[in-house]
VOKEPA-733233 format. One record per residue (C-alpha): residue number from 1; residue in one letter; x, y, z. Coordinates in Angstrom, 3 decimals, always signed. Each point is the difference from the previous one (the first is absolute). Layout:
# residues N
(rec NUM 'A' (X Y Z))
...
END
This chain:
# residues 89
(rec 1 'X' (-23.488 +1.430 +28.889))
(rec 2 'X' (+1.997 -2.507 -1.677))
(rec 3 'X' (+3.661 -0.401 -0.407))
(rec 4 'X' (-0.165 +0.715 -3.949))
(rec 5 'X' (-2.664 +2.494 +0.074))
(rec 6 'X' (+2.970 +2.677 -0.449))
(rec 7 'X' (+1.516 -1.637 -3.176))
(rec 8 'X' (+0.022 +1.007 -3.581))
(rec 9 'X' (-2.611 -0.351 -2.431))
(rec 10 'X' (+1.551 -3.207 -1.439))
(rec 11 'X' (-1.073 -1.627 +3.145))
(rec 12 'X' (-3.732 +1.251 -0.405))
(rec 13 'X' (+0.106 -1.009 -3.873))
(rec 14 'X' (+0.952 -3.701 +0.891))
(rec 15 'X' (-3.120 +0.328 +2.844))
(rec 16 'X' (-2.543 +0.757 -2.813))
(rec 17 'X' (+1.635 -2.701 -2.386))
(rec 18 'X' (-1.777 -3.284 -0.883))
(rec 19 'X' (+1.430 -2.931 +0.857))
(rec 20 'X' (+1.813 -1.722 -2.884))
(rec 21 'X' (+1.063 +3.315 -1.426))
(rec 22 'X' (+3.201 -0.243 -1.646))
(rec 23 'X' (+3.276 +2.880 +0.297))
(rec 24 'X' (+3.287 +0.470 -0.698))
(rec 25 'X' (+1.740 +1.345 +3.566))
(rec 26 'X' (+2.885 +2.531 +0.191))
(rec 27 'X' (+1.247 -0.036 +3.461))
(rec 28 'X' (+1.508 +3.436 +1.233))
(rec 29 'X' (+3.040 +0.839 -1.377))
(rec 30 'X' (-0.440 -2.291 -2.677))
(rec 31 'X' (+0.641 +1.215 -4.275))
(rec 32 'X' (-2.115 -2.972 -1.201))
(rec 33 'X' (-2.669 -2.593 +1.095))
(rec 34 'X' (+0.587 -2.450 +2.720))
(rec 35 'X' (+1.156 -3.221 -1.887))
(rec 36 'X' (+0.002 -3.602 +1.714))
(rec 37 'X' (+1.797 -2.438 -2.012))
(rec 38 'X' (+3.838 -1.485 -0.637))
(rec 39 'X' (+0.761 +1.910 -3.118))
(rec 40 'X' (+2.635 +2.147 +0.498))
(rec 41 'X' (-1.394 +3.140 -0.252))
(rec 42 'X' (-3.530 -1.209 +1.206))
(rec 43 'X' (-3.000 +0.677 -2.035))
(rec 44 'X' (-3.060 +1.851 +1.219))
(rec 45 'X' (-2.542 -2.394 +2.016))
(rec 46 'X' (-3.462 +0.378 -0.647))
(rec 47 'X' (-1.299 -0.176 +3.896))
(rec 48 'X' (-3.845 -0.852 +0.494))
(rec 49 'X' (-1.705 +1.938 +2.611))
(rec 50 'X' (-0.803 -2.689 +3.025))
(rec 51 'X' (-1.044 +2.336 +2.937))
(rec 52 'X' (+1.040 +3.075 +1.868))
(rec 53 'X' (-0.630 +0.454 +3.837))
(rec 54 'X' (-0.518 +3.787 +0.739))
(rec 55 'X' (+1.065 +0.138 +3.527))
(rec 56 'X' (+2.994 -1.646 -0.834))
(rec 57 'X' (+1.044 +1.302 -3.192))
(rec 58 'X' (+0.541 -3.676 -1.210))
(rec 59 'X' (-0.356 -0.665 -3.464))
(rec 60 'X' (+0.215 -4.121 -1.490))
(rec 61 'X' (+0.395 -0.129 -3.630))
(rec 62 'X' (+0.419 -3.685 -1.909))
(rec 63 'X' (+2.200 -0.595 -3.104))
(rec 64 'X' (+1.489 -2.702 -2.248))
(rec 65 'X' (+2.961 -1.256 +1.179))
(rec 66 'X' (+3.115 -1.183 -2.358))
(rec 67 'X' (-1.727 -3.320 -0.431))
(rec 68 'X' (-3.709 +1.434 -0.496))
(rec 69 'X' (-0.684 -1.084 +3.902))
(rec 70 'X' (-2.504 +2.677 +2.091))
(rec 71 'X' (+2.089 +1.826 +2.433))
(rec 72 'X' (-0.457 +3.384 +2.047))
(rec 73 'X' (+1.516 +2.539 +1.309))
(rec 74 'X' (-0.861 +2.406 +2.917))
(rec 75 'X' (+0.675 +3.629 -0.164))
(rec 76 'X' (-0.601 +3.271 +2.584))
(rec 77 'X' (-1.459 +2.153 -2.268))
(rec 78 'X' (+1.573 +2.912 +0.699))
(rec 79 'X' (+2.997 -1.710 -1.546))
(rec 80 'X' (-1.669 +0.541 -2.954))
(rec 81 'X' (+0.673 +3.072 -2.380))
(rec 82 'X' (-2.470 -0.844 -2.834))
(rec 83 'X' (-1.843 -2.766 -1.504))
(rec 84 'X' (-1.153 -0.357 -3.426))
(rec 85 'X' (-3.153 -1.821 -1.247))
(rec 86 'X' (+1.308 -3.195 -1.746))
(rec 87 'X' (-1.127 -1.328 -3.690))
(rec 88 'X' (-2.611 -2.849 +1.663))
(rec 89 'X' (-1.654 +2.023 +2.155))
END
């Protein structure tokens, strides 16, 4: 048995998602989507599913950065409350 085989749904959902799949990300505890960017309040980033590892619970997303440069950013899913599919999916 693996180490996220106990976590929510969310977890499963980003298992059975394609690759390249795009979502906004609220984080637990969170009112709105996770935003990445220096505007002050940040807007919501559009994250592109890269892979998840099911016996870790690691999940890599890619975005546009302030300058339009690739970057990514590693999450445990089960930091994640929702996700919701994104406009270019």
């Amino acid at each position: 048995m693996n180490e996220c085989s106990t976590c929510n749904c969310l977890c499963q959902q980003l298992d059975a998602s394609k690759r390249g799949k795009t979502f906004f990300i609220f984080l637990q505890g969170a009112l709105l989507p996770l935003g990445i960017s220096i505007a002050t309040p940040p807007a919501s980033t559009l994250f592109t599913l890269v892979s998840h590892d099911a016996s870790s619970c690691c999940v890599i997303f890619s975005f546009l950065g302030a300058s339009g440069e690739p970057r990514i950013l590693i999450l445990d899913c089960r930091q994640i409350a929702a996700i919701v599919p994104g406009i270019l999916t």
